[in-house]
C-alpha positions in Angstrom: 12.5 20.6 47.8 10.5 18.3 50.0 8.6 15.3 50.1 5.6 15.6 52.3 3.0 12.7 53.0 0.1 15.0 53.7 -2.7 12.3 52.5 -2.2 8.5 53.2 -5.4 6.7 52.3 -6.0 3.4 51.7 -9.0 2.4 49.0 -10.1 -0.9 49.4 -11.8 -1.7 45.1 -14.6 -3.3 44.8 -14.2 -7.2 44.2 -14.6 -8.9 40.9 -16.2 -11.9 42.2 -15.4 -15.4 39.6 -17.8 -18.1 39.6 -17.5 -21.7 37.8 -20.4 -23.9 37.6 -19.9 -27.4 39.1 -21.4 -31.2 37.0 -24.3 -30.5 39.9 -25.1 -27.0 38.8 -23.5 -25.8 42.3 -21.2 -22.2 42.0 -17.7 -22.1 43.6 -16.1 -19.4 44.6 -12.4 -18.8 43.6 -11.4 -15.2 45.3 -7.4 -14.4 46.4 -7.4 -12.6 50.3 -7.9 -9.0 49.3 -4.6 -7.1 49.3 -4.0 -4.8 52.3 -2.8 -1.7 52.9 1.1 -3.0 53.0 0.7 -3.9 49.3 0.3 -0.8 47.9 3.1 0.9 50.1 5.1 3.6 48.6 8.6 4.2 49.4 10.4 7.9 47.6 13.2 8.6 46.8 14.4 12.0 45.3 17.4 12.0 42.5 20.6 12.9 44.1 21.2 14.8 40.9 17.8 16.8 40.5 15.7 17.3 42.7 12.1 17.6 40.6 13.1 14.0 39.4 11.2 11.5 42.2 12.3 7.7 42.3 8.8 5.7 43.5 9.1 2.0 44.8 6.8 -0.4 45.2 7.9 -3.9 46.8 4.8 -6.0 47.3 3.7 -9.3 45.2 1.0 -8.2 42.9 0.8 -8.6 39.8 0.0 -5.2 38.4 1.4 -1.7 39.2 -0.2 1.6 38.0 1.2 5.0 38.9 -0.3 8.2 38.1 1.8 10.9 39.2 -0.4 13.7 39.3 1.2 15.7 36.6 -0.2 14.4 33.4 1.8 11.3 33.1 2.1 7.6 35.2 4.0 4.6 34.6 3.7 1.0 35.4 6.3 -1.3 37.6 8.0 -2.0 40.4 10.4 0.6 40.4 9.1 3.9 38.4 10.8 7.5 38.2 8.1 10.6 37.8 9.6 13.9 36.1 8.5 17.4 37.6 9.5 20.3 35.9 7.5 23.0 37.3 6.9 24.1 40.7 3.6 22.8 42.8 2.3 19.9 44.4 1.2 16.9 43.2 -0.8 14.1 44.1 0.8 10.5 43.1 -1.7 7.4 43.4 -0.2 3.7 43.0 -3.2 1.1 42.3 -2.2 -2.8 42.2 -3.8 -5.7 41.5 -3.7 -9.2 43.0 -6.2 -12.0 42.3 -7.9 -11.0 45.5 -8.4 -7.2 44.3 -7.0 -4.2 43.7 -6.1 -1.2 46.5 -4.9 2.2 46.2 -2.7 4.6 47.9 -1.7 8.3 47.7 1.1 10.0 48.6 1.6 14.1 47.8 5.2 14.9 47.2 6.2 19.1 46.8 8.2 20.5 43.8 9.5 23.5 45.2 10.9 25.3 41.8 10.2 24.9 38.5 13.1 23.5 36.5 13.7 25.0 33.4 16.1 22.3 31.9 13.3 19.8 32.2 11.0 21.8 30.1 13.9 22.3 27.2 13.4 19.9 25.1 12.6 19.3 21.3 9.2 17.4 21.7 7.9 20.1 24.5 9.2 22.9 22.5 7.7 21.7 19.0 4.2 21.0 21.0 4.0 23.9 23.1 6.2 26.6 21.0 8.9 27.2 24.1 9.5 28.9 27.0 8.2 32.0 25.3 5.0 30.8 23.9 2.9 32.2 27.1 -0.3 31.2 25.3 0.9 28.0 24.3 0.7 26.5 20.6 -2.3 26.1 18.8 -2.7 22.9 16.1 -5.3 22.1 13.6 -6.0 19.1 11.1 -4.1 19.7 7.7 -7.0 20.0 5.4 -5.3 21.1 3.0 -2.9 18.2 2.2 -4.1 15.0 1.1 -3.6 11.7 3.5 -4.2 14.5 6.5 -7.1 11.6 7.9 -7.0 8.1 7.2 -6.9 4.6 8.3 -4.4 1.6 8.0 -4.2 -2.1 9.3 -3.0 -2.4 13.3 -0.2 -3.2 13.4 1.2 -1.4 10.5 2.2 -3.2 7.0 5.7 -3.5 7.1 6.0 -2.6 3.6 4.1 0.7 3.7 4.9 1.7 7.5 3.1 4.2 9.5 1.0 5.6 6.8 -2.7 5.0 6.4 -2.5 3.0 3.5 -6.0 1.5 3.4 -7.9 4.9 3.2 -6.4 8.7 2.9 -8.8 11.5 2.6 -8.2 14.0 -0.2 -7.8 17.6 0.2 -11.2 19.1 2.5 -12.9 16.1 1.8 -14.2 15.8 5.4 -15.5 19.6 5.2 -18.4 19.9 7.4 -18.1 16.9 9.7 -16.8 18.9 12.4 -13.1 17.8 11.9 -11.6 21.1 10.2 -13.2 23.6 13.0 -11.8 21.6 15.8 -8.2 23.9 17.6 -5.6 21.6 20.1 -3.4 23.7 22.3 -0.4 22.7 23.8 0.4 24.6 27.0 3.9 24.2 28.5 2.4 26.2 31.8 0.8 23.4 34.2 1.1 21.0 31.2 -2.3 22.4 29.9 -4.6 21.2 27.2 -7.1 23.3 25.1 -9.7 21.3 22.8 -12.2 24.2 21.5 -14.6 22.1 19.3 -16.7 24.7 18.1 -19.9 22.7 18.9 -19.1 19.5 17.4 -16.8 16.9 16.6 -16.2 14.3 14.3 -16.2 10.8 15.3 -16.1 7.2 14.5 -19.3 5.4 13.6 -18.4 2.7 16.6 -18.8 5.8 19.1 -21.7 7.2 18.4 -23.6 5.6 21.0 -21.7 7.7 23.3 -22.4 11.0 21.8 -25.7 12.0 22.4 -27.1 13.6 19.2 -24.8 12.2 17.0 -25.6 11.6 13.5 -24.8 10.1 10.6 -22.2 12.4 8.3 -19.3 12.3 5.9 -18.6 8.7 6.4 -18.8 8.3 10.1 -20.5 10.4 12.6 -20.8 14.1 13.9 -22.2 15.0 17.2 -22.5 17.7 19.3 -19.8 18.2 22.3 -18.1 20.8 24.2 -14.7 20.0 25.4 -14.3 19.4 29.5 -12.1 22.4 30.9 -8.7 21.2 32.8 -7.1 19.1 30.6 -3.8 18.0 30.9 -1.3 16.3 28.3 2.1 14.8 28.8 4.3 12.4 26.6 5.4 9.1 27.5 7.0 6.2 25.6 5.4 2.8 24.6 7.2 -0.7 24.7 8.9 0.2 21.1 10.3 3.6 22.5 8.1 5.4 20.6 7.3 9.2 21.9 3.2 9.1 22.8 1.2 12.0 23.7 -1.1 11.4 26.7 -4.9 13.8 26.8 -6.2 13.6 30.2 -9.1 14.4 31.8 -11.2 13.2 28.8 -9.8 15.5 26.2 -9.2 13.7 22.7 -7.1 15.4 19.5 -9.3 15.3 16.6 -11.4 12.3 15.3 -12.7 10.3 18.0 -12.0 6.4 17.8 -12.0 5.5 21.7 -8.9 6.5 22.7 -6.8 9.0 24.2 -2.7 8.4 23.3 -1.6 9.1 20.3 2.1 7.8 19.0 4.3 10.3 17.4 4.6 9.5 13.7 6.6 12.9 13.5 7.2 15.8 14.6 8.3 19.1 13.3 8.1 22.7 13.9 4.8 23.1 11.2 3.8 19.1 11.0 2.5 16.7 13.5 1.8 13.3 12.2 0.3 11.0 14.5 -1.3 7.7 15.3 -3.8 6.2 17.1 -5.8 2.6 17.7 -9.2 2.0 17.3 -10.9 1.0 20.4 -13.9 -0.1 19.1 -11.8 -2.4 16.5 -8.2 -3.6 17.3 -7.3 -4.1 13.4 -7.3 -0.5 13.0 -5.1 2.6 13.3 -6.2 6.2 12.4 -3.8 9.0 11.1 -4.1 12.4 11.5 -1.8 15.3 10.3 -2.0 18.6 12.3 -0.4 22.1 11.1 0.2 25.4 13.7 -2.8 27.4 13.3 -2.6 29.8 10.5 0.5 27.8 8.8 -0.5 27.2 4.7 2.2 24.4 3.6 3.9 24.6 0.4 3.0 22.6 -1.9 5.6 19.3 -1.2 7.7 17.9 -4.4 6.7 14.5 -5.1 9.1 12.4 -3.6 11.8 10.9 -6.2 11.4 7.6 -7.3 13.9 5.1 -9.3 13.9 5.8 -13.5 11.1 3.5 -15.1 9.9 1.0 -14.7 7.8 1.5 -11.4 5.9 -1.8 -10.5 4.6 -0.4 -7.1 5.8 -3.6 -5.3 8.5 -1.2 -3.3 8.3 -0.3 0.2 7.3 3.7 0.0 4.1 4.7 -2.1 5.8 7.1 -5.0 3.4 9.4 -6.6 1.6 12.4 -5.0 -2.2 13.3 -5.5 -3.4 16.9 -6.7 -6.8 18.5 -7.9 -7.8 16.4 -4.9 -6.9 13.0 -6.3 -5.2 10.2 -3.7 -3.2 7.2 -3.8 -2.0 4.6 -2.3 -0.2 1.2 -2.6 -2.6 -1.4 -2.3 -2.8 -5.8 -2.7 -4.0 -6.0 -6.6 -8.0 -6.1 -6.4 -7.9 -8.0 -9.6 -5.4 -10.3 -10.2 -6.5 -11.6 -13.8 -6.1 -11.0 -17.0 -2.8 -9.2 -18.1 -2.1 -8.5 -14.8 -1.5 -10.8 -12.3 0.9 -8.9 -9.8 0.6 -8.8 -6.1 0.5 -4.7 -5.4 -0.9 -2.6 -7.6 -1.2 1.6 -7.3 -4.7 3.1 -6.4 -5.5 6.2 -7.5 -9.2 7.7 -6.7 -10.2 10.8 -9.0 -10.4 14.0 -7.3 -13.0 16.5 -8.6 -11.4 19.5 -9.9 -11.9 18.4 -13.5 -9.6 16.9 -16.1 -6.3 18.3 -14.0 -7.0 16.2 -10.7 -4.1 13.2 -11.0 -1.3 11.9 -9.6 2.2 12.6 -10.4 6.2 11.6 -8.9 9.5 12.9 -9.7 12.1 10.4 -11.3 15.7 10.4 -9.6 17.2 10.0 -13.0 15.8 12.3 -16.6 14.4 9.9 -19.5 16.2 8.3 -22.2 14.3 8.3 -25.3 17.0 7.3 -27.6 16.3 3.9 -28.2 12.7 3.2 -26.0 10.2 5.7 -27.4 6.8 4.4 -25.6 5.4 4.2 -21.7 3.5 1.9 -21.0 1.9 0.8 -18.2 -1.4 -1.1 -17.4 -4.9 0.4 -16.0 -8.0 -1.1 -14.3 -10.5 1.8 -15.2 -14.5 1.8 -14.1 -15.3 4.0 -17.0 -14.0 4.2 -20.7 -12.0 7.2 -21.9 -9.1 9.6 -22.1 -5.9 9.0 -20.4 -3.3 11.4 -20.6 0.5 10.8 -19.6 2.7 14.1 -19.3 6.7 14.8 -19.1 7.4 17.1 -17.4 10.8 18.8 -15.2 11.3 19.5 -11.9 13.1 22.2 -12.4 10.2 23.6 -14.6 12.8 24.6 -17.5 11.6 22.5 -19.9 8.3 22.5 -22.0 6.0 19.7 -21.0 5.0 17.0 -23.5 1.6 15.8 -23.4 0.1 12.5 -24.8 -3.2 10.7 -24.8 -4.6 7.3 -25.0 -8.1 5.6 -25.1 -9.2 3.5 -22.7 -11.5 1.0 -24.1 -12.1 -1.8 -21.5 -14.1 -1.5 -17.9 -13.5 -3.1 -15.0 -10.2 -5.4 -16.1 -6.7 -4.9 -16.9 -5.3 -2.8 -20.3 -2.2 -1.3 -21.5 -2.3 1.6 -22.6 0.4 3.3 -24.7 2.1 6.5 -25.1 4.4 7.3 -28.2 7.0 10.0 -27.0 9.1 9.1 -30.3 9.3 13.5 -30.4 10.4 14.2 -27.1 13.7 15.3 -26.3 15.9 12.9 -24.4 17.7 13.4 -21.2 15.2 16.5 -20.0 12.0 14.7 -18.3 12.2 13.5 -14.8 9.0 14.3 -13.7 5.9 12.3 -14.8 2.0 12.6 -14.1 -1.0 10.5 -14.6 -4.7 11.4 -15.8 -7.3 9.2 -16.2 -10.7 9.8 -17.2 -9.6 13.0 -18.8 -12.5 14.5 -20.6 -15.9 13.3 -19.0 -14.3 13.3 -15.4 -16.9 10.9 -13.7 -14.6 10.2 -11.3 -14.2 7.3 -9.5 -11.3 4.7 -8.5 -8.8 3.5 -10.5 -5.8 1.1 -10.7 -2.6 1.2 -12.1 0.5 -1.0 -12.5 3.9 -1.4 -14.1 4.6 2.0 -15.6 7.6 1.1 -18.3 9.7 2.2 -21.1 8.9 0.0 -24.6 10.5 0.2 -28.0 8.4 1.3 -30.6 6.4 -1.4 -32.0 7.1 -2.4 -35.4 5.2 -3.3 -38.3 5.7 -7.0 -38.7 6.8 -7.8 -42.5 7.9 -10.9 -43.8 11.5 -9.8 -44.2 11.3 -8.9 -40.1 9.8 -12.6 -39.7 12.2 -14.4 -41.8 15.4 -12.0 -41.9 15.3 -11.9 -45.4 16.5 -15.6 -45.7 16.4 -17.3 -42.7 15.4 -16.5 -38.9 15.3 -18.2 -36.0 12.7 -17.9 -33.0 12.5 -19.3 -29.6 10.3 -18.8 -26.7 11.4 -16.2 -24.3 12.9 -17.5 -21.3 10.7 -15.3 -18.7 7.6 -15.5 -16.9 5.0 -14.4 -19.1 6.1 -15.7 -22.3 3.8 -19.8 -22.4 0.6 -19.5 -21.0 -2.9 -19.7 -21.3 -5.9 -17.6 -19.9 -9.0 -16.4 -20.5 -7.9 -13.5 -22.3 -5.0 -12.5 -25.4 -2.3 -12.7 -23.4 -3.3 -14.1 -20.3 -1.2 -17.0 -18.3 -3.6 -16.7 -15.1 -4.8 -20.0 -15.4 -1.4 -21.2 -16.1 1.4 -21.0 -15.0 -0.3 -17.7 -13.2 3.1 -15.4 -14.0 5.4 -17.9 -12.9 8.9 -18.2 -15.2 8.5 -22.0 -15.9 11.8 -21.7 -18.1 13.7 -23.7 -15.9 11.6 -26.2 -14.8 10.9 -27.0 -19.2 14.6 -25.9 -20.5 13.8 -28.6 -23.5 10.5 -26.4 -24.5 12.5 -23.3 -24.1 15.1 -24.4 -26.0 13.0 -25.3 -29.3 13.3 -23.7 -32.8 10.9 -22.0 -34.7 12.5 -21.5 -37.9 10.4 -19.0 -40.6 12.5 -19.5 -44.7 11.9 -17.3 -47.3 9.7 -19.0 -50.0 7.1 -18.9 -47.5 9.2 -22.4 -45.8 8.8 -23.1 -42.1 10.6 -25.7 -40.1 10.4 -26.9 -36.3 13.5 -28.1 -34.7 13.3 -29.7 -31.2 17.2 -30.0 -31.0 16.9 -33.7 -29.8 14.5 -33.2 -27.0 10.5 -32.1 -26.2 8.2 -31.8 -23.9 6.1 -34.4 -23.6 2.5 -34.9 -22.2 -0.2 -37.4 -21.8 -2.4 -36.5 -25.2 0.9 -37.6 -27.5 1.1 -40.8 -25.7 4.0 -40.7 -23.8 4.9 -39.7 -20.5 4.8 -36.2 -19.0 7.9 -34.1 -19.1 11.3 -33.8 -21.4 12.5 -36.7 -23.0 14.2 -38.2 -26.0 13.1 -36.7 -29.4 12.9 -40.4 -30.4 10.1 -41.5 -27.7 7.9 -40.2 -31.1 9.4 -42.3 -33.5 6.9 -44.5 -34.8 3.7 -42.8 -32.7 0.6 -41.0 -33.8 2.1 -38.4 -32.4 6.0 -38.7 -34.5 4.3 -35.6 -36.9 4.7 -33.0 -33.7 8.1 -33.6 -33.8 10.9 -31.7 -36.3 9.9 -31.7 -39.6 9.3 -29.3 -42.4 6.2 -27.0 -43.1 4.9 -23.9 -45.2 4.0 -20.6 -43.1 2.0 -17.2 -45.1 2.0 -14.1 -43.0 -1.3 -11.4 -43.1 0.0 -7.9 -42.4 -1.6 -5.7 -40.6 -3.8 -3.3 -40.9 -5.5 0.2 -39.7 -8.4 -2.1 -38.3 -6.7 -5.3 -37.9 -3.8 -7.1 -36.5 -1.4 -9.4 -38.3 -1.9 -13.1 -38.4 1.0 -15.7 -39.1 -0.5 -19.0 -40.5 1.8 -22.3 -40.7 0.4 -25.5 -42.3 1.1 -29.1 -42.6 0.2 -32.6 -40.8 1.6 -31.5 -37.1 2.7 -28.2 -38.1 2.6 -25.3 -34.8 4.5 -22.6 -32.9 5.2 -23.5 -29.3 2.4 -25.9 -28.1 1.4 -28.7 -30.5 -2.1 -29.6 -29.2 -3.8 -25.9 -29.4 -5.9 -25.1 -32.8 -7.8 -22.6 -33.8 -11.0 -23.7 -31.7 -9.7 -26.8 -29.6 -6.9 -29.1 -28.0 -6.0 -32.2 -28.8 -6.7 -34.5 -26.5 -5.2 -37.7 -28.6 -2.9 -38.1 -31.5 -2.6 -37.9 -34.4 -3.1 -34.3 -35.7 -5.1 -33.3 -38.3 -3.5 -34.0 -41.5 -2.3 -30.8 -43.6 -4.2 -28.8 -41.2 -3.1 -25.0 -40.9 -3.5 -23.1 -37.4 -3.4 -19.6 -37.7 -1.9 -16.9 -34.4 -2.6 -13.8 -34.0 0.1 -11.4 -33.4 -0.5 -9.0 -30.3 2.7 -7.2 -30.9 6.4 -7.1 -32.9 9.0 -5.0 -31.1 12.6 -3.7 -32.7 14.7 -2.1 -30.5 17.6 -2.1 -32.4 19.3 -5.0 -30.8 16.5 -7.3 -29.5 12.8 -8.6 -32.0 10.2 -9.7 -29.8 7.1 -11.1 -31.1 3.9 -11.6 -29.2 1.5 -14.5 -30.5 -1.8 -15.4 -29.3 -4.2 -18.6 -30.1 -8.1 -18.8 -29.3 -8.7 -22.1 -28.3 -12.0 -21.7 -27.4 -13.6 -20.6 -30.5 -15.9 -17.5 -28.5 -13.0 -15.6 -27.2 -12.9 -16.8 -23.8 -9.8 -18.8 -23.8 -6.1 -18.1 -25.3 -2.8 -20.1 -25.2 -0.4 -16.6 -26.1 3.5 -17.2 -26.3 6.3 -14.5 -26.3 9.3 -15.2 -28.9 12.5 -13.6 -29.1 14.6 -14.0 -32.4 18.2 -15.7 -32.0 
C-alpha cells in the first residue's frame, strides 16, 4: 500500500471571541494567537505488521485532538491508530483546539487491498451477518418482547445495571408511533448504513422542534422523515471499554433522543440490546432491543430466582411480564403502613384480560410440609381478585390455583394464600395476577412474597399451654411499634430491630395461668421513660419502689380471652391496677402521660394473628390508642 498526501489544506475556524465586563462597564478581550498551520501537522506511520492499520501523530500543544479518519470511525489524542479493512481511499481530517481557535488539516492515505482478517470479527459478523451476507443484515425493534423500549437513570443504578428500570414498554405498546416500521441495515461493504423509515419515525418529545410536522403520539412524538442516503456506521470503544456503534452522516437507530452512538448492552446472533443518552436531558438513558428481520423469539423462561422469600431488594429484577404486563424493581412509592421497605416490585397490568401477570421460576421446588401459606404484600389502585398459581417448569405437574380479595386501595395489604392441598416438592414456578376479574388495569406494587404457617385458631389452652405459658416480645424489627395503622411501626422505630438497643424490654415476661391468672415479670430490670417518673432507659426494677408508677412493675393480674369468630378477630383482655402486655402507658383510647394508672382498669388487644408451626407460636397483638382508628401501638410475641 501507499500513503499519498494528495490534499493538504489548512482551515483557519472561525473564532469564539470571550468578553468580560470591567467595574467601568468597559469589555476586554481575552483571545490565545490563533493556532497555525504547524499545529495541526500530521505525521503517518503504517504498521510494520499490516499494512491497512495507519499510526497518525500529532505533536503540537493544543489542548484538544479530533481525528476522523474517513472510514466511519475517528479517535481523539495525541497519538491515534485508524483501522482499514477494505480497499479505497480515504480522507483523514485532524481538528485541534487551543484557546486561540481551532484549525484543520487533511491528509488522504490509500488502502490498496481489502483485508479480510480485519473484517472477521464477532461484533462485525453479528451486525453485518459475515463475509457472505452481500446485502448486509437487516434489524428491527423487538416488539414483541416486553422491555424492547425504555428508559433508566444516566448513569445506570448499580443495583439494576444496564436495564431500563424506570419505564419498559410492554409487548406493541408503541404500535403506530412509527417505531415498529422502522428497518437498520448493517453493511460490511464500505461500512454501509441503511435506515428505511417508512415515512416516519418516532422521537422524543425534547426533539420535536427539529422535526418538522411532528406531533404529539404514544407518549412522545411522531414526525415525518426520510432517512439521508450514504450512511456510514463503525464501532468504537468509550472510556469503560465498552463496544459503541457509531451512525454517521445523520443516520439514527430507532427512537430519536439527540444522539447518534449507541453502547453495546449485548450482542448476539438474533438480539441486539443497546443504549443510548439523552441529549436533551443528561439524567437519561434509553434502551432499545432489535431482532434480525423476520426472527420471532421464543418465548424466554423466567429467569430462576432463590426459593421464597423474594423481598425484591436484590440486584436483578426476577419475574417476567405476559398478556402484556411489565415489571420492574423500583424505590417503594409508599413507604407506610405495613410496609416500610426500601424496593418494592412494580407490576403494570397488561390488557389481555384476567391472564396478563407476572411470573419467575424458583431455583429450588416448594416445601409445603410444615409452611402451608404465601404471603406477600400488595399496593393495589382498585379492589378485587388476586390469584397466586404453582406451577412447574417442566410443565409435568398440574397447576394449583388460589385466590384472594383485595380489600384496601392505594396502601399496603397482605394477602394470603392457603396451599395446605398442594403437593410438596413439585412447584418451582410461581405467577402473580391482580385485579383478576374486572381487569381495569392499572399499576400495582408488590413486596415480600413468603412462605407462613398456617394461622391457628387462638384458644385459651394455645395462650396458656394448658397450665402455664410464657411470652416475650420477639427480638426483630417489626415486633414494638406504633403507626397509624394495626400493625404499623412507621412512626416508630420505622422497621428498625430496636432489640438491642432495649435488651431489658425484650427480655420481659408475659406470663398467661390457667384460672384465667396473668402475671408480668420484668426479671429485675425495665424500661423506663419520662411519664413513670424516672429517667429514660433500663434501669433497676427497684427505681419504682415506692412511685406512682411501682403498679407497672411485676405483679399479679387476671386476663379473659374472646375467640374469634367468622366476622371478628380474637381479643385478649388483662385487668388490674397497672396491668398490660409490652408498653404500660397505651389504653384502649390514650397514653399516659403521668402516673399512676388507672386503678383495676382492664385494656383490651386485639389479635391480628396466632401462628403454629410446629416448633415456633407467634402471636400478633395490636392496641388503638387513638380511639378513631388512626393510631396503633402493635407488638409481636413469641412463646418461650
Amino acid at each position: 500500500m501507499k500513503i499519498l498526501i494528495i490534499n493538504f489544506k489548512w482551515i483557519l475556524a472561525l473564532l469564539v471571541l470571550f468578553t468580560a465586563c470591567d467595574p467601568h462597564g468597559e469589555e476586554d478581550l481575552e483571545l490565545g494567537p490563533p493556532p497555525t498551520a504547524e499545529d495541526a501537522a500530521i505525521s503517518t506511520t503504517v504498521n510494520a505488521e499490516n499494512d491497512n492499520i495507519i499510526h497518525f501523530k500529532n505533536s503540537s500543544s493544543a489542548f484538544l485532538k479530533v481525528w476522523d479518519f474517513g472510514n466511519g470511525s475517528g479517535a481523539k489524542g495525541d497519538d491515534v491508530t485508524g483501522i482499514f479493512p477494505l480497499k479505497g481511499t480515504y480522507e483523514v481530517t485532524l481538528t485541534v483546539y487551543t484557546s486561540g481557535g481551532s484549525i484543520s488539516s487533511t491528509t488522504t492515505v490509500e488502502i490498496a487491498e481489502t483485508n479480510p482478517l480485519l473484517l472477521d470479527i464477532p461484533v462485525y459478523n453479528m451486525l453485518t451477518g459475515g463475509a457472505d451476507a452481500v446485502d448486509g443484515k437487516t434489524w428491527v425493534i423487538d416488539a414483541t418482547r416486553a422491555a424492547h423500549f425504555g428508559v433508566g437513570p444516566n448513569p445506570s443504578d448499580p443495583a439494576v445495571g444496564d436495564y431500563p428500570n424506570w419505564y419498559a414498554a410492554g409487548v406493541n405498546e408503541k404500535a403506530g408511533s412509527g417505531l415498529y416500521n422502522d428497518k437498520f441495515t448493517f453493511k460490511l461493504d464500505g461500512f454501509g448504513f441503511v435506515q428505511e423509515t417508512d415515512g416516519d419515525v418516532f422521537i422524543n418529545t425534547l426533539q420535536a422542534s427539529n422535526f418538522p410536522g411532528a406531533y404529539e403520539n404514544a407518549g412522545d412524538y411522531t414526525a415525518p422523515y426520510t432517512a439521508p442516503d450514504n450512511l456510514t456506521w463503525s464501532v468504537s470503544e468509550d472510556a469503560d471499554g465498552n463496544q459503541v456503534i457509531n451512525i454517521k452522516n445523520g443516520g439514527f437507530i430507532g427512537y430519536f433522543a439527540g444522539t447518534y452512538s449507541y453502547k453495546i448492552v449485548s450482542l448476539e446472533e438474533n438480539e441486539l440490546f443497546i443504549r443510548f443518552e439523552d441529549a436533551a436531558n443528561p439524567e437519561l438513558a434509553w434502551y432499545q432491543r432489535l431482532v434480525p428481520e423476520g426472527f420471532t423469539a421464543p418465548p424466554p423462561p423466567p429467569p430462576a430466582v432463590s426459593t421464597l422469600p423474594i423481598d425484591f431488594e436484590g440486584a436483578l429484577p426476577p419475574f417476567n411480564g405476559f398478556g402484556g404486563s411489565t415489571y420492574q424493581v423500583i424505590d417503594n412509592p409508599d413507604a407506610s403502613g405495613i410496609n416500610t421497605s426500601a424496593k418494592v416490585g412494580e407490576y403494570v397490568k397488561g390488557t389481555e384480560g384476567n391472564w396478563a401477570g407476572i411470573e419467575t421460576a424458583l431455583d429450588d421446588k416448594i416445601d409445603f410440609s410444615t409452611l402451608n401459606l404465601i404471603k406477600y404484600k400488595v399496593h393495589s389502585p382498585v379492589t378485587g381478585k388476586a390469584l397466586f398459581k404453582l406451577e412447574s417448569v417442566d410443565g409435568s405437574a398440574t397447576p394449583v390455583e388460589v385466590f384472594a380479595d383485595i380489600t384496601k386501595t392505594n396502601e399496603w395489604e397482605e394477602l394470603i394464600f392457603d396451599f395446605s392441598s398442594a403437593t410438596s416438592g413439585t412447584y418451582d414456578k410461581i405467577a402473580i395476577f391482580l385485579d383478576f376479574d374486572n381487569n381495569n388495569g392499572g399499576t400495582f406494587y408488590i413486596d415480600d412474597i413468603r412462605q407462613s404457617a398456617e394461622e391457628a385458631v387462638l384458644t385459651e389452652v394455645a395462650l396458656t399451654g394448658g397450665a402455664s405459658k410464657i411470652w416475650k416480645l420477639k427480638p426483630a424489627a417489626g415486633s414494638f411499634g406504633v403507626g397509624p395503622n394495626k400493625g404499623s411501626d412507621a412512626w416508630f422505630p420505622n422497621g428498625a430491630d430496636i432489640s438491642g438497643d432495649r435488651p431489658c424490654l425484650f427480655n420481659d415476661q408475659f406470663i398467661f395461668k390457667t384460672g384465667n391468672v396473668y402475671e408480668y415479670n420484668a426479671q429485675g430490670d425495665f424500661y423506663g421513660e419520662a411519664y413513670m417518673g424516672v429517667s429514660d432507659g433500663c434501669q433497676d426494677e427497684g427505681n419504682l419502689t415506692g412511685t406512682d408508677a411501682e403498679p407497672w412493675g411485676s405483679g399479679t393480674h387476671t386476663f379473659s380471652l374472646t375467640p374469634a369468630t367468622e366476622t371478628d378477630p380474637a381479643y385478649i383482655t388483662v385487668t388490674g391496677t397497672g396491668a398490660f402486655i409490652a408498653l404500660p402507658k397505651a389504653y384502649n383510647g390514650g397514653e399516659y402521660s403521668a402516673a399512676p394508672p388507672t386503678a383495676d382498669a382492664s385494656v383490651v388487644y386485639e389479635v391480628l394473628s396466632y401462628v403454629n408451626n410446629g416448633t415456633t407460636e407467634t402471636l400478633s397483638i395490636t392496641i388503638d390508642i387513638a380511639g378513631d382508628g388512626s393510631a396503633f401501638w402493635s407488638f409481636v410475641l413469641v412463646a418461650e
